[in-house]
C-alpha positions as CSV (number, residue, x, y, z in Angstrom):
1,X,0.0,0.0,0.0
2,X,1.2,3.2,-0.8
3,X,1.2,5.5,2.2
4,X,2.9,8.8,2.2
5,X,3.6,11.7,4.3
6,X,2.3,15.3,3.2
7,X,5.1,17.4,1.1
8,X,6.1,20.8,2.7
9,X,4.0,22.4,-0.1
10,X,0.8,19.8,0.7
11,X,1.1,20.4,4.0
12,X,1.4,24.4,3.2
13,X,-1.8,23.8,1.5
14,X,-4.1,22.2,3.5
15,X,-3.1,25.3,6.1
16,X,-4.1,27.9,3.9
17,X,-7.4,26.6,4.4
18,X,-7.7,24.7,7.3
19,X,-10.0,26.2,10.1
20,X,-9.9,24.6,13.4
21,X,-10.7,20.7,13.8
22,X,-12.1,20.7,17.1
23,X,-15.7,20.0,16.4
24,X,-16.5,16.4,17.5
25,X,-18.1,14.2,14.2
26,X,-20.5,11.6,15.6
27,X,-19.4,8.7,14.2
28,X,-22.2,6.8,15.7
29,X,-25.1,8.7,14.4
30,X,-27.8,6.5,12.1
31,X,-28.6,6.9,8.8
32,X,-32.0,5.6,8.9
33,X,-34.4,6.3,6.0
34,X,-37.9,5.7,6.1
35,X,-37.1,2.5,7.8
36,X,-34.2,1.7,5.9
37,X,-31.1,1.5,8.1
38,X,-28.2,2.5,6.0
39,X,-24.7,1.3,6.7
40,X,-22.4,4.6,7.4
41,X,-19.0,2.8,9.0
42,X,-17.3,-0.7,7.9
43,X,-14.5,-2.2,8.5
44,X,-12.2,-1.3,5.7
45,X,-11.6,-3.8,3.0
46,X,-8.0,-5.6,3.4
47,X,-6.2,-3.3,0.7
48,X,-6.5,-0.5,2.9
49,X,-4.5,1.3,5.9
50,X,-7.4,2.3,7.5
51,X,-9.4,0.4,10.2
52,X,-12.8,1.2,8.8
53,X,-14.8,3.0,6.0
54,X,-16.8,5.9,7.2
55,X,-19.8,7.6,4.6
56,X,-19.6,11.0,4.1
57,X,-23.2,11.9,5.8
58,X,-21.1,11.3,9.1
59,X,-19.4,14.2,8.4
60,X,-22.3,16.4,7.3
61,X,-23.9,18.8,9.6
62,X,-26.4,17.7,11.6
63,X,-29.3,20.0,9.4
64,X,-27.9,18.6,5.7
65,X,-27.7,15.3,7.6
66,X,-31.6,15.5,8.5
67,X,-32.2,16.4,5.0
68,X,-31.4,12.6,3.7
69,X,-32.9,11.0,6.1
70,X,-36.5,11.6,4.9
71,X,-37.1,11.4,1.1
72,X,-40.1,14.2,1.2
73,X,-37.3,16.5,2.5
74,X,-34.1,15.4,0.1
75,X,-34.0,17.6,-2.6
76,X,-32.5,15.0,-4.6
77,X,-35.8,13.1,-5.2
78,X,-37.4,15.9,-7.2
79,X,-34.7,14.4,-9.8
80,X,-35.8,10.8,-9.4
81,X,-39.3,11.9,-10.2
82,X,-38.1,13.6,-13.5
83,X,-36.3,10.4,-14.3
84,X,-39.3,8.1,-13.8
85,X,-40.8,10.5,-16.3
86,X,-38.1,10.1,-18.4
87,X,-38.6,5.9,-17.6
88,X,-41.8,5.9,-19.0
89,X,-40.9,8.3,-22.2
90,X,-41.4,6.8,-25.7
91,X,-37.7,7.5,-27.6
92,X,-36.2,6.2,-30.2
93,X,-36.8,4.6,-33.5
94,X,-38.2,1.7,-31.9
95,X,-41.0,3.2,-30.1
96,X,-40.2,1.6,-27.2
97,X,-39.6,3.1,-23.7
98,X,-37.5,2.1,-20.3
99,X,-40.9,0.5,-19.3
100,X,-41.9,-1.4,-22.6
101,X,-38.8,-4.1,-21.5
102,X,-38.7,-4.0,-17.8
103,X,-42.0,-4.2,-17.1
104,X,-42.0,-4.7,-13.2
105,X,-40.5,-1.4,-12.9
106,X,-37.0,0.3,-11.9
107,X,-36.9,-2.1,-8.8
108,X,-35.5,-4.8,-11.6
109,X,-32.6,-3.4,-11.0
110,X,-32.4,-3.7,-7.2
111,X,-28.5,-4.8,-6.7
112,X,-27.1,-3.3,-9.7
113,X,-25.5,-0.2,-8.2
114,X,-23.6,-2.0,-5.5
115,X,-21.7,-3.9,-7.8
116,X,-20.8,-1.2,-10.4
117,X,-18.4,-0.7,-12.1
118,X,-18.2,-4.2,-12.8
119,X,-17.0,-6.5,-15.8
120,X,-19.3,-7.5,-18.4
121,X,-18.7,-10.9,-20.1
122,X,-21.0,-10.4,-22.6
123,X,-19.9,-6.6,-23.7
124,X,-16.0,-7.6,-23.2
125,X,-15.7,-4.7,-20.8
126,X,-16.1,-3.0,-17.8
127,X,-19.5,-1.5,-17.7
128,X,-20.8,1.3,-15.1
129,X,-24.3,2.8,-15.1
130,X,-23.7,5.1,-17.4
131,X,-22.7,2.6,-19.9
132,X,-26.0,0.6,-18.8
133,X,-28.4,2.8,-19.5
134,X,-26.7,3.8,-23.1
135,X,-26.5,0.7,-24.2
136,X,-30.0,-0.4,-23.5
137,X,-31.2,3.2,-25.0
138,X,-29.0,2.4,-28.5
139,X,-29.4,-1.5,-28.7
140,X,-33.0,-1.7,-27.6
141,X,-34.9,1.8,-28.2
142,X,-33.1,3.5,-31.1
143,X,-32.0,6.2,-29.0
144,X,-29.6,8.6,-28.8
145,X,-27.2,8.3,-25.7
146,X,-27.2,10.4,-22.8
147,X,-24.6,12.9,-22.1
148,X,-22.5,11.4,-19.1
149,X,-22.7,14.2,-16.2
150,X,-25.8,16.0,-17.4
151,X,-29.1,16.0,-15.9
152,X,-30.8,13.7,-17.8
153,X,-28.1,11.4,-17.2
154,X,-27.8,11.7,-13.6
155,X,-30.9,11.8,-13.0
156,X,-31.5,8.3,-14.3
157,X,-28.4,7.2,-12.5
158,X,-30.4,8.3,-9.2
159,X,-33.5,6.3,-9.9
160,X,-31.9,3.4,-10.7
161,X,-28.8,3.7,-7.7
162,X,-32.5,4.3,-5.3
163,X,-33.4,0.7,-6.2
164,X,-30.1,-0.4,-4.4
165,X,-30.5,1.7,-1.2
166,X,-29.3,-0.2,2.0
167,X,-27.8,-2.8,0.1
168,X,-23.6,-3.7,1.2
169,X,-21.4,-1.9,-1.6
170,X,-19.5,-5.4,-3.4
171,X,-17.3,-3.8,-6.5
172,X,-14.8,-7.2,-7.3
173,X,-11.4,-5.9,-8.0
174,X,-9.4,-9.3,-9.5
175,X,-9.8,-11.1,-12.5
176,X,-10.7,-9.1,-15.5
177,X,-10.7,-5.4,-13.7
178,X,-7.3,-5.8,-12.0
179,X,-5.5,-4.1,-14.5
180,X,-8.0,-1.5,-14.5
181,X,-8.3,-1.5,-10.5
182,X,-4.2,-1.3,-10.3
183,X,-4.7,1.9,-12.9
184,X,-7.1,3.6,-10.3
185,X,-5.1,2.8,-7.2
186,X,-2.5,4.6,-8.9
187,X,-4.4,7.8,-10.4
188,X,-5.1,8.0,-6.1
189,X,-2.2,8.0,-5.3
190,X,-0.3,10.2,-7.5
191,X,0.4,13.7,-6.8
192,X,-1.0,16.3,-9.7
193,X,-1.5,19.9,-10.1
194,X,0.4,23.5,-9.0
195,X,-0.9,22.1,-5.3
196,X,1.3,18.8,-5.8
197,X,-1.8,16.7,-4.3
198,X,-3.0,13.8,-4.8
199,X,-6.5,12.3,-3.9
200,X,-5.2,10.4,-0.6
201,X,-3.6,13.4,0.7
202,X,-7.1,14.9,1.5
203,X,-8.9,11.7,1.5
204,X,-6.6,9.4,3.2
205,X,-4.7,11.3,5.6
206,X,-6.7,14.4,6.5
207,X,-9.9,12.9,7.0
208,X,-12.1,14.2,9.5
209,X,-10.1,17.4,9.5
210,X,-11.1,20.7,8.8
211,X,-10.8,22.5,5.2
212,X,-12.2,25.8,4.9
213,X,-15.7,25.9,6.6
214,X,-16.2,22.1,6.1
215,X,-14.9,18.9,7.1
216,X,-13.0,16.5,4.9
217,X,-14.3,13.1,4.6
218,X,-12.9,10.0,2.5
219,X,-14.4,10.2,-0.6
220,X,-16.6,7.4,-0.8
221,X,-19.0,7.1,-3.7
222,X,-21.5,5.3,-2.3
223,X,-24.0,8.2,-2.2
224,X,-23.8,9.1,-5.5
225,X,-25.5,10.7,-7.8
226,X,-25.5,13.6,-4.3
227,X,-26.9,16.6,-4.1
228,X,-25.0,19.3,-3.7
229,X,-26.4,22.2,-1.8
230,X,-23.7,24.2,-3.4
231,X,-24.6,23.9,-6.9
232,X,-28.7,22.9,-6.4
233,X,-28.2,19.5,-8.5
234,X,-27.1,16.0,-9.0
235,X,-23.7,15.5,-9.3
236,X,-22.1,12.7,-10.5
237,X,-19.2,11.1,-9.3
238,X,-16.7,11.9,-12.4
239,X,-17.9,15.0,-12.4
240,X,-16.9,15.2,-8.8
241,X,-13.7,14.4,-10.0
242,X,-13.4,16.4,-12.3
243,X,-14.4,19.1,-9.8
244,X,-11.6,18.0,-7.5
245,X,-8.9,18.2,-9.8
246,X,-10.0,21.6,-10.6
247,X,-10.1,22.5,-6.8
248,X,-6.0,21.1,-7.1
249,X,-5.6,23.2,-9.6
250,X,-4.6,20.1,-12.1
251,X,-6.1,19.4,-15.7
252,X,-8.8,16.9,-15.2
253,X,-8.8,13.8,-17.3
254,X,-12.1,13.7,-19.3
255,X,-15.7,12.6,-17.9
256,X,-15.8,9.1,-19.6
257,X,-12.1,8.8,-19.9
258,X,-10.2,5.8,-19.4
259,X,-8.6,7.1,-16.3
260,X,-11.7,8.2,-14.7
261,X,-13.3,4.8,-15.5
262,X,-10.3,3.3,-13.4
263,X,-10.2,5.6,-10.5
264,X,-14.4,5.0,-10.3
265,X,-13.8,1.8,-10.2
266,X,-10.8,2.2,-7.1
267,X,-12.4,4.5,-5.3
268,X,-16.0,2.6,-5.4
269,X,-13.9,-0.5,-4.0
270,X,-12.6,1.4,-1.4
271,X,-16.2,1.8,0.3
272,X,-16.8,-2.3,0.0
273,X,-19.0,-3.0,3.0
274,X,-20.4,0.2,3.2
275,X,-24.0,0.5,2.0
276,X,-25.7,2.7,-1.1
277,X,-27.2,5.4,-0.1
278,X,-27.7,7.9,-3.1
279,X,-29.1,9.4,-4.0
280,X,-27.5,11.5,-1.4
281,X,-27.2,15.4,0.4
282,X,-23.9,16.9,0.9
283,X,-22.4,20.2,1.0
């Protein structure tokens, strides 16, 4: 495992913004959703040098927090309702819709999204939602593909990812992917950027720390597609990313690229045991 200690300029970094970490996290608060209890700590899979995996609603304010745990109150579900409009939508030269194949609903899907990004046999590659819900708009319905990280997009990501909720994250990481997995651990680990940072530096070693007004957490992905009270929308995970790279002040790699395929598929095994929660509130 690569671990590393923060460079003088990392460390000059993280100062610059750092306000004070004194504020206690509850790591024991519960996630509970309508009935659903949702797994927020784990102990971390065997890769890792940490003891457990922690979800970032632990480190969310109590108020953005309370937010997720009723689905009349998350924001994120006016989405999910535009999707399920978008479910049912004739497209496509095959007059077909979502619903004219799966005819028992969205809930067909209930598992999917803790296993993603997986390998497909059948495709010859390593599929992820996105990838999903293209192919099955171009093979079966004649339609044009979504744009990854846009809101139709995300928003059907959420309804399906919904299906899954409370169910353990279980992304495999040998046989066909291992390449691919040994490709994200290393995008992780790899210092970019005029801030000479890579994503462990914040995510790794400075969790639970403060940055700026908030409070780091470990990246997990197992809330996505998340609102963002930020920017008042879904947000997918490469365009997370692609947003943290930014904030680093690196180029990004591409939404859809190779590399961000890889580090999805890293960063999604890195929260194995944890359990799906989007979609999700944060900051």
């Amino acid at each position: 495992m690569k671990k590393f200690t923060l460079s003088a300029t990392i460390a000059a970094s993280l100062a610059l913004f750092a306000g004070t970490a004194s504020a206690q996290v509850d790591l024991d608060a519960v996630l509970n959703i309508d009935g659903t209890v949702i797994t927020t700590r784990a102990p971390a899979p065997d890769f890792l040098d940490i003891d457990e995996v922690i979800s970032g609603w632990v480190y969310r304010a109590s108020e953005t927090q309370a937010l997720q745990m009723d689905d009349f109150d998350n924001p994120a579900m006016l989405f999910v309702d535009q999707a399920m409009d978008d479910w049912n939508r004739v497209d496509g030269t095959e007059g077909k819709s979502c619903a004219s194949c799966h005819t028992n609903g969205p809930e067909e899907f209930a598992g999917l999204r803790a296993e993603l990004p997986r390998w497909d046999a059948e495709r010859g590659q390593m599929m992820n939602m996105e990838d999903y819900i293209n192919y099955n708009r171009v093979t079966y319905m004649g339609a044009e593909p979504l744009k990854w990280a846009k809101p139709r997009m995300d928003a059907m990501v959420a309804l399906i990812s919904l299906q899954s909720r409370g169910m353990p994250i279980n992304v495999a990481i040998d046989g066909p992917v291992a390449d691919i997995w040994a490709q994200g651990e290393e995008i992780y680990y790899t210092r970019v950027g005029q801030l000479d940072m890579a994503c462990a530096n914040c995510h790794e070693d400075n969790y639970g720390n403060m940055i700026r007004a908030d409070r780091l957490s470990q990246g997990q992905i197992n809330g996505f597609p998340v609102y963002r009270l930020k920017n008042a929308k879904l947000n997918s995970v490469q365009a997370r990313f692609k947003g943290c790279m930014k904030n680093i002040r690196a180029e990004p790699y591409a939404v859809g690229s190779d590399e961000f395929r890889a580090l999805e598929l890293y960063v999604a095994s890195r929260g194995n045991g944890l359990s799906v929660e989007g979609p999700s509130v944060r900051n």
